[in-house]
N, C-alpha and C positions, 0 to 999 in steps of 0.2 A: 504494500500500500504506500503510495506516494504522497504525501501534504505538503503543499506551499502555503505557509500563514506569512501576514504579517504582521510582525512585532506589533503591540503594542507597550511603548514606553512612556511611565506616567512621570509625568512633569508638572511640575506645582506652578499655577496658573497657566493652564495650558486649554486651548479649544481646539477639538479634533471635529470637522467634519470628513466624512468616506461616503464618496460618491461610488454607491456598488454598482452599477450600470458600466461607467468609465473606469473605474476600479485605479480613481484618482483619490489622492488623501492630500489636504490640506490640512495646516498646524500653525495657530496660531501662539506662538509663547512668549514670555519676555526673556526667556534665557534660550536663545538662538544658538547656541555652541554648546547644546545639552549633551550629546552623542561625544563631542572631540575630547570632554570635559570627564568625563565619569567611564568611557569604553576605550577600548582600543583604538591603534590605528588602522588595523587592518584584520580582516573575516579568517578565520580560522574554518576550516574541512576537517571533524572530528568524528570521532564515535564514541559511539558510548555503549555499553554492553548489559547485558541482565537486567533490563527493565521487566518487574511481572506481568506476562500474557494480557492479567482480568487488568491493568490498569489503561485507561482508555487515553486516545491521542492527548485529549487536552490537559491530562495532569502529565503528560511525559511536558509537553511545550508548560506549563506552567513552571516545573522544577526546572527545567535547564534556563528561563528567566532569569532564574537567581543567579548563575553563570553569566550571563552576558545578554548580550542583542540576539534574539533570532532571525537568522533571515532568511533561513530555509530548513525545512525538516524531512525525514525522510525514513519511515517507520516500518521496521521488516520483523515479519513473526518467524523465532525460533521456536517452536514447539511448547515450551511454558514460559519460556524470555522472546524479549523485541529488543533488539538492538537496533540504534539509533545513529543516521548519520546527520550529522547537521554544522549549515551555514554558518557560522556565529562569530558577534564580536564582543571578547568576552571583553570581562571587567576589569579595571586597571588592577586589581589586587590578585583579583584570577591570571591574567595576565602573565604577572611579575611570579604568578608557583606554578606556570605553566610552563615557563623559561628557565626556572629553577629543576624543572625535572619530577617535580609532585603530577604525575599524572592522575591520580586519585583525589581531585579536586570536590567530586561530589559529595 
């Protein structure tokens, strides 16, 4: 099974209109450098292993949030685990033990 979502990232004073049709999003906030500021510079292609089967797409996309930006997901079933590959631009903290070699970030 395939999923492309897209993030959303909550920004204090922020208005999101999504136009589903055009499948345009407009963002109005006062802190415009929200993404440069708190994420990486650049998407990372990961995986992630041994999610349980019975947990459904939007709690695997909910947890890996906490990690970083999603910007693509991609959800395959192993038998009683899914493993996961996904877009992402993590977090400047995730980041810096990602580069340190802590791959067990979860």
């Amino acid at each position: 099974m395939k999923i492309n979502l897209i993030s959303q990232v909550v920004r204090p004073n922020a208005t999101i209109v999504i136009d589903i049709r055009n499948k345009k999003r407009e963002e109005t906030t006062s802190d415009d450098d929200y993404l440069e500021k708190h994420f990486a510079e650049q998407s990372r292609d990961l995986k992630f292993y041994d999610f349980p089967a019975y947990w459904k797409d939007n709690e695997i996309y909910e947890t890996l949030k906490q990690v970083g930006y999603v910007e693509k997901l991609e959800v395959r079933w192993n038998y009683k685990y899914r493993t996961v590959r996904a877009k992402i631009r993590l977090t400047k903290t995730m980041e810096d033990l990602y580069l340190k070699g802590r791959s067990n970030i979860l």
